[in-house]
N, C-alpha and C positions, 0 to 999 in steps of 0.2 A: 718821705720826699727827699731828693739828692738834692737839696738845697744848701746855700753858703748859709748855715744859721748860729747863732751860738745856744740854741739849745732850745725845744719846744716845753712849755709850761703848762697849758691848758692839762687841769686836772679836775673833769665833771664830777668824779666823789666832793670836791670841796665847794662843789655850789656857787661861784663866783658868778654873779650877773653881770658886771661891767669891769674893763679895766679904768682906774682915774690917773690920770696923768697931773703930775704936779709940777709947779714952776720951780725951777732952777735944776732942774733933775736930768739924765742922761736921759735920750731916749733909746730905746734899745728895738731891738726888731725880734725879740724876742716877744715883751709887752704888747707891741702891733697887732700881732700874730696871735697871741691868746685872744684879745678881744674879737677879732676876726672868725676863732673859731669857737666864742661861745656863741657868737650871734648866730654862726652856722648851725651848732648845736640846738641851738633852741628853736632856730623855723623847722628844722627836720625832725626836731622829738613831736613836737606841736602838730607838723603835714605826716606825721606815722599815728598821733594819737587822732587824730579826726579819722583820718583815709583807712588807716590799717597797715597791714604788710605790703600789699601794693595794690593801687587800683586807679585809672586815667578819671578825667571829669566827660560826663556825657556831654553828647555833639561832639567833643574836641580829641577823644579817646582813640589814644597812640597804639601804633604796634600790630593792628590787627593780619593775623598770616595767612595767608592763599598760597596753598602748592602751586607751584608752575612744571607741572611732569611734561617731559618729551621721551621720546622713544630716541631720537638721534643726540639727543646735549645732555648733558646734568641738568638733574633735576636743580628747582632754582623755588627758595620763597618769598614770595612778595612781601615785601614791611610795610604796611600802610601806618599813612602819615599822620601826629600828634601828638599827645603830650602823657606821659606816664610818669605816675611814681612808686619807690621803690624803696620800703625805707624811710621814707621821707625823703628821698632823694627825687631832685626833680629833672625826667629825661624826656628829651623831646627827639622826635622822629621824623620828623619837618624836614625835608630835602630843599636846601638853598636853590634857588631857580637865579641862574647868572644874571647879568644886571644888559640892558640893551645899548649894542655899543652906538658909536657916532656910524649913521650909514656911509658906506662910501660911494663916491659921487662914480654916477653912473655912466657909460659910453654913451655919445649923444645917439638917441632914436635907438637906444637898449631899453626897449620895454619891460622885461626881464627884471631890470634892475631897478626900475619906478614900482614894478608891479609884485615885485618883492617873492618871486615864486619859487618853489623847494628846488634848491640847486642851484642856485644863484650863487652868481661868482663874485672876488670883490673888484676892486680893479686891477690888481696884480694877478686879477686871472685866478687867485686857490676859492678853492670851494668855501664854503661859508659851512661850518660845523655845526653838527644837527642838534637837535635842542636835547636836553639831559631829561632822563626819565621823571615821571614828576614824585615817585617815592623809592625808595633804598629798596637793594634785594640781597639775598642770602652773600653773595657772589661778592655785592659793590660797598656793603656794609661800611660808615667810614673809617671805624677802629678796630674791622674784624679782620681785614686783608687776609682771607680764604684764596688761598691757593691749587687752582682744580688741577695741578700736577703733584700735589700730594695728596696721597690718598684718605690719610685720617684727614683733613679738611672737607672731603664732599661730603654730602649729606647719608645717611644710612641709604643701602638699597634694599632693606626689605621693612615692611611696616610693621606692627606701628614704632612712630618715636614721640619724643615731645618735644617740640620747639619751646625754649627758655628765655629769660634774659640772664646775663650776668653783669655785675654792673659795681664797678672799682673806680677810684682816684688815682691819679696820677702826676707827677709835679711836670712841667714842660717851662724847659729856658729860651734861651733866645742861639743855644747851640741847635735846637728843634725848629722855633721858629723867628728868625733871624726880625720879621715883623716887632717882635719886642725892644731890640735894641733904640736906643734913641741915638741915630746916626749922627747929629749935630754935638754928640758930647765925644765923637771922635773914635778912631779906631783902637786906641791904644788906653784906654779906661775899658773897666767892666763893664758887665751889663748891670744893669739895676734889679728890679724886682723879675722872681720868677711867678709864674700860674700853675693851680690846681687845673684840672682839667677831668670833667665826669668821663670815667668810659662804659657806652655799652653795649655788649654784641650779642647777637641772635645764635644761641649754637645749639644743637639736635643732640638730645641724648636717646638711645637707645630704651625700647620699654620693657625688657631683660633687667636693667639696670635700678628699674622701682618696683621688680617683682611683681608685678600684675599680669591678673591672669584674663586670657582672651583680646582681641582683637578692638573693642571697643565698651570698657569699663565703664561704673556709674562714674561722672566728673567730680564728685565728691572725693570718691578714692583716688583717685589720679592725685587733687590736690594733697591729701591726704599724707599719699606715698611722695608728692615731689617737694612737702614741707621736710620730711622726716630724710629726705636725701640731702635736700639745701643746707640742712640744718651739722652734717656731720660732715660736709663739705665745707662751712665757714666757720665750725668749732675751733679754737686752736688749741692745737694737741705737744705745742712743745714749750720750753721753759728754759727763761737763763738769767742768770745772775752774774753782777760783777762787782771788783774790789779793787784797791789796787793795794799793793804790797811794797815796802822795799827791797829792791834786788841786790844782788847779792854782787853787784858791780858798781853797787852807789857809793862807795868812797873812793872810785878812780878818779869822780869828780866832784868833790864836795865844791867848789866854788861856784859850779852855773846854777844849781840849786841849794835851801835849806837843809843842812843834814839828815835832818830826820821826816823830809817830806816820804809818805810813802808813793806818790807820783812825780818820775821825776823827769817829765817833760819840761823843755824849757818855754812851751808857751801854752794859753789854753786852749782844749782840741774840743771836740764834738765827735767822738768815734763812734761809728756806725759798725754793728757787725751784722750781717744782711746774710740770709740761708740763699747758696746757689743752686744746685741740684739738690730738689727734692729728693721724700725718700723716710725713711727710717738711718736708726745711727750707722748703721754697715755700708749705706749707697750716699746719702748726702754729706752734703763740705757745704764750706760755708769761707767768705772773703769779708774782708773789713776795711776801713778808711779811715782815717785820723780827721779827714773833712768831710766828714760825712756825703762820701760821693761823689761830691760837687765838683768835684777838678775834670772838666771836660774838655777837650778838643775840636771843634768842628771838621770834619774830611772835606778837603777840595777834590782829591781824584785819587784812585786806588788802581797800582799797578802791581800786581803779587802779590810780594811779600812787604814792599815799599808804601807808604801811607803818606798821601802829602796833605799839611793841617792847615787850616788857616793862620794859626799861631801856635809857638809852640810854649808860651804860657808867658805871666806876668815877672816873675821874678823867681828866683830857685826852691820858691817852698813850691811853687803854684805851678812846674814845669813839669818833663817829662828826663828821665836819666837811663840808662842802661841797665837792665833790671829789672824794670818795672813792670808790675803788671796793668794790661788795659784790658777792657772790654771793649771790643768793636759791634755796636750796635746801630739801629736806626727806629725810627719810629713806627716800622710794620715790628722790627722784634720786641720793640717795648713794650708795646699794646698786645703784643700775644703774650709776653713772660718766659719769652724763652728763656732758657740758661745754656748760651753759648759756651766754648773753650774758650778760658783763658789764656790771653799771649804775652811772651814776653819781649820788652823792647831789645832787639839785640842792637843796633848802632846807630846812632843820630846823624842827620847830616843836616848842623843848624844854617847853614846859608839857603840851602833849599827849601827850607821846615819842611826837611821828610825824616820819617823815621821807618827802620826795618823789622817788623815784625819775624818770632820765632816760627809762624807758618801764614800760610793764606788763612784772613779771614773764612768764615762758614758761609758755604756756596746759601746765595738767598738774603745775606746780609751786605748793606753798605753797596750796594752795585745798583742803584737806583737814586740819583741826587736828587729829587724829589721827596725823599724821603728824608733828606738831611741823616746822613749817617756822620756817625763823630767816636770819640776813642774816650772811654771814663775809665781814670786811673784809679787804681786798686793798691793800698798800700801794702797789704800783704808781702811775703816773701819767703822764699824755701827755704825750710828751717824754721815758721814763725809762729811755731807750736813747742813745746817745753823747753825753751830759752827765751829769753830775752832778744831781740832783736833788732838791726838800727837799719836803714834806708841804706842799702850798698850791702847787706850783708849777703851771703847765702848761703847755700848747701841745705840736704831737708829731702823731705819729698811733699808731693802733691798731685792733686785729680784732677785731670782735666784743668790745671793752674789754679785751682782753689785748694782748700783746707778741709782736710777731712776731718766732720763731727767728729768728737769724744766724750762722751758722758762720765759723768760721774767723780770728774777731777776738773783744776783748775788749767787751763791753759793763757801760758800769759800770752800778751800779744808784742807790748814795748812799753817801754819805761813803766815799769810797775803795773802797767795794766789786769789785770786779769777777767776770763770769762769763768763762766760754767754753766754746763749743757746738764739737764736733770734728764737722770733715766728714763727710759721707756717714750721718749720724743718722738712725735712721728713729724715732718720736717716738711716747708712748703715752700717754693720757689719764691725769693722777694719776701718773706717775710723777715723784720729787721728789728732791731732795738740797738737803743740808743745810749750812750755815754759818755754826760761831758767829763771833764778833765780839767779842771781849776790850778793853777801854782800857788794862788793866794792860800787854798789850803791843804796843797800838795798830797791833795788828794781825790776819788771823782764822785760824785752825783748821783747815789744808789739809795732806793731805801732799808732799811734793815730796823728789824726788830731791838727790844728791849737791850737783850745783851750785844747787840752792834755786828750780828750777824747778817749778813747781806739776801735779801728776799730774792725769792724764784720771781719772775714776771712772763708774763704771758708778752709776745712778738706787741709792738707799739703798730703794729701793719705789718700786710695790705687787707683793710677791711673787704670784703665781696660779700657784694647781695645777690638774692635769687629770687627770679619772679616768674611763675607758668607763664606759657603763650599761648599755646595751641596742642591738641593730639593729634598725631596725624596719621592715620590709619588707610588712606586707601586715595584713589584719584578723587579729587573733588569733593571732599571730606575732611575737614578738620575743623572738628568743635573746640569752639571758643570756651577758653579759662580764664582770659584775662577776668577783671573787678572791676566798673562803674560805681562813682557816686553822681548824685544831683549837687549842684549850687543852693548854698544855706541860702540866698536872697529870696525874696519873696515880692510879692505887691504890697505896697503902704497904702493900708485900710485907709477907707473915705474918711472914717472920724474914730474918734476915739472911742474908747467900754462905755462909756455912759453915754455916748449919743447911738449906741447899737443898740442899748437897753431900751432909748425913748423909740427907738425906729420898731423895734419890736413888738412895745405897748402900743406904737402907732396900731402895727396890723393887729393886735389884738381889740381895739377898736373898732377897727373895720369890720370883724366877725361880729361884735357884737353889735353893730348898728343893723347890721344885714340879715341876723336870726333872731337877734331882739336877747341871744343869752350870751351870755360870757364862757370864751375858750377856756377858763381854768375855773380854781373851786377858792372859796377862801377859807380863814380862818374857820376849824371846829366842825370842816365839811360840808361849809354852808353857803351861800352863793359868795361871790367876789360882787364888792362895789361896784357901780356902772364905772365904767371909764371916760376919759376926757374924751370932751368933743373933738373931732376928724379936726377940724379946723385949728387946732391949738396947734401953734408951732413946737419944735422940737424941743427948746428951751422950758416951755411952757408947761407939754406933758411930761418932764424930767420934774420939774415941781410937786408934779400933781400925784406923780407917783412918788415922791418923797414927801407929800401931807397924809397920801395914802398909807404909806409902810407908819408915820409915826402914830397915826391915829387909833392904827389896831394895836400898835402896842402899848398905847396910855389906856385903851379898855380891854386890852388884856385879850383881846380876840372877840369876832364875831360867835353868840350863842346859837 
């Protein structure tokens, strides 16, 4: 998550249930945050061990898909509405139905307008907008933003495929959705707290792609094969490790730091190194942050190469410089994971808060202010692979403005930092780890073994889950994969074990009044006692088969 943090803690190997907060103590937003995500932890290990991998509750069960084939449009699938989980993750499919505005008061002897019928105008004469579908489709999905002018977003055109879920987290600030901000603390403060946000979208894979053979498989194999695909699609296959070192430039300035710190930032960081282009080592680069991220922009309007921002930051750590690299995104590319070019700031023009970009953003991004597009600074720089390097430097090269992977050696990043990428990585868009940067010990926050060598670690994120939906093999035909459970609740019995025991010897009573013998055998396979009279209340023959049961066992059984 691109959030302002000083470092995430939750560490589920160490079993912690609760954070406790004590008096006279800082609090930190770190401690907030761990207790926030073990309670997460524990409803969704808890709704995975009941439910399973994934499966909706009956009556209320999300997700269900219906082809919608035409001969003239794209094909289109219907999302039917309710509640699924995934993981333990809980996602709902529920299409918001808008709320009923004030009506507007009608032209006198506008019938029309009393009588409220389709096409009715308001009083300014505009049509009145048609009510919204009542469930989501391939097409309007809300975090899938399918585009039917690019072609890898339509749906396959030959059968069969499988409709999926994938189903990720994501952090969302008040740069995305300005609703967060608390306007009464003014425009010139931060914002305060940011949100997780579930995402999850409906997307077609191909049935080439899980090896099954023929047009319509047992649904066993289908799962089968689409566990064993999910499964090598959410593995993480790369590794990194970090340290920091002292550089070999740290006595130009022995007075901002301890001589002998081997990091020698002058405050503490949270550095972020985050994979940009997917890939293996030869195609993927990867960009990094000293605040993890979080330094964002909001865009008011985009002309070219010109960007104009709502602000152009709080103070010179938190701004924008000549140099710099941004990411121009918005909230259709975040939710898809694209990895755009990175651009550099080439000149500010601070009385306007515009700045010039080294090209046009990428056609499709940031050209939609509904979608809140904004610029997240990237501290990298060229050159910021085998030296050392400081905020103004440059020369270097770079991919598409990020840093090309290198395995198998250290690369530092600045002031002592260093990473390292282990061999044989195969590399995923957004996937990130984290490293804070302390001066208190002038040194960062890694773990490492026995002799104080620094551990591989697998990406801290982005976790993705995978759930079937549907096969879809032909017009009006798609069997159903989703999972169903029932609800544990039940009816609460009339009475208790012992009043069903006397209600039973009741009706065994009743047999025997009515044949004259008794429905069972007793002790030594000899008759059973007569039983109490019908007329005994229930308290009564609860007795009587309790003088019963002790009577045969003080004589040892009937002969």
């Amino acid at each position: 998550m691109h959030a302002d943090l000083s470092r995430l803690t939750h560490r589920p190997e160490r079993h912690y249930s609760a954070v406790v907060a004590q008096q006279g103590r800082v609090q930190l937003d770190a401690d907030a945050n761990e207790q926030t995500a073990i309670q997460l932890f524990q409803a969704r290990t808890l709704a995975a061990d009941l439910i399973g991998r994934h499966g909706g509750p009956s009556g209320a069960n999300g997700f269900k898909i219906d082809l919608k084939g035409s001969s003239g449009t794209l094909d289109d699938l219907i999302i039917g509405g309710g509640r699924y989980y995934v993981d333990g993750i809980l996602l709902d499919a529920t299409r918001p139905q808008p709320g009923e505005p004030v009506p507007a008061a009608g032209a006198a002897g506008d019938e029309r307008a009393e009588q409220g019928e389709p096409g009715e105008h308001d009083a300014d004469g505009a049509a009145e907008p048609d009510a919204p579908p009542a469930t989501w489709t391939y097409w309007d999905q809300p975090d899938g933003f399918r585009d039917p002018e690019r072609p890898e977003d339509r749906l396959p055109g030959q059968f069969p495929y499988l409709a999926y879920l994938k189903v990720w987290e994501r952090l969302v600030t008040a740069a995305e959705d300005p609703a967060l901000r608390e306007v009464a603390l003014g425009s010139a403060l931060p914002d305060t707290a940011a949100r997780t946000k579930v995402v999850w979208q409906v997307l077609p894979l191909p049935g080439t792609a899980l090896g099954l053979e023929g047009d319509n498989p047992p649904v066993t194999d289908i799962r089968k094969a689409f566990d064993t695909w999910a499964q090598q699609q959410s593995a993480p296959r790369s590794r990194l490790a970090a340290r920091s070192e002292r550089p070999d430039h740290a006595d130009d300035d022995p007075c901002l730091v301890k001589p002998d710190a081997r990091y020698r930032g002058p405050e503490n960081q949270l550095y972020r190194v985050e994979v940009h282009e997917g890939g293996d080592a030869k195609t993927a680069t990867f960009k990094w942050s000293r605040e993890n991220g979080s330094v964002t922009f909001p865009v008011d309007e985009l002309d070219g190469t010109w960007v104009e921002l709502a602000s152009l930051g709080g103070d010179d750590k938190l701004d924008l410089d000549v140099g710099d690299r941004v990411e121009f995104v918005d909230t259709a590319v975040t939710s898809r994971g694209e990895a755009l070019p990175l651009l550099r700031v080439e000149e500010l023009d601070l009385p306007g808060r515009r700045v010039r970009l080294s090209d046009e953003p990428a056609a499709g991004a940031g050209r939609r202010p509904e979608l809140h597009p904004y610029l997240r600074r990237w501290d990298h720089r060229e050159g910021g692979t085998g030296q050392t390097v400081r905020r103004g430097d440059r020369g270097g090269r770079l991919r598409h403005g990020a840093l090309p992977v290198e395995e198998g050696g250290w690369l530092p990043l600045e002031d002592g930092v260093e990473v390292y990428f282990a061999a044989g990585g195969s590399y995923r868009t957004g996937d990130y780890w984290l490293i804070p940067a302390r001066t208190a010990t002038g040194s960062v926050e890694w773990p490492t073994d026995a002799a104080r060598r620094p551990l591989l670690r697998h990406p801290a994120g982005i976790a993705v889950h995978y759930a079937p939906l549907a096969w879809v093999h032909g017009e009006q035909t798609v069997p159903d994969l989703r999972l169903a459970f029932r609800p544990l609740a039940g009816d609460i019995p009339a009475a208790d074990d012992a009043a069903v025991a006397a209600e039973e010897q009741a009706r065994d009573e009743e047999t025997y009044d009515e044949t004259g013998e008794s429905g069972g055998l007793g002790t030594q396979g000899g008759p059973a006692a007569p039983p109490a009279s019908r007329s005994q209340t229930t308290a009564a023959a609860e007795a009587a088969v309790d003088r019963a049961d002790g009577g045969a066992g003080e004589a040892g059984g009937v002969g």
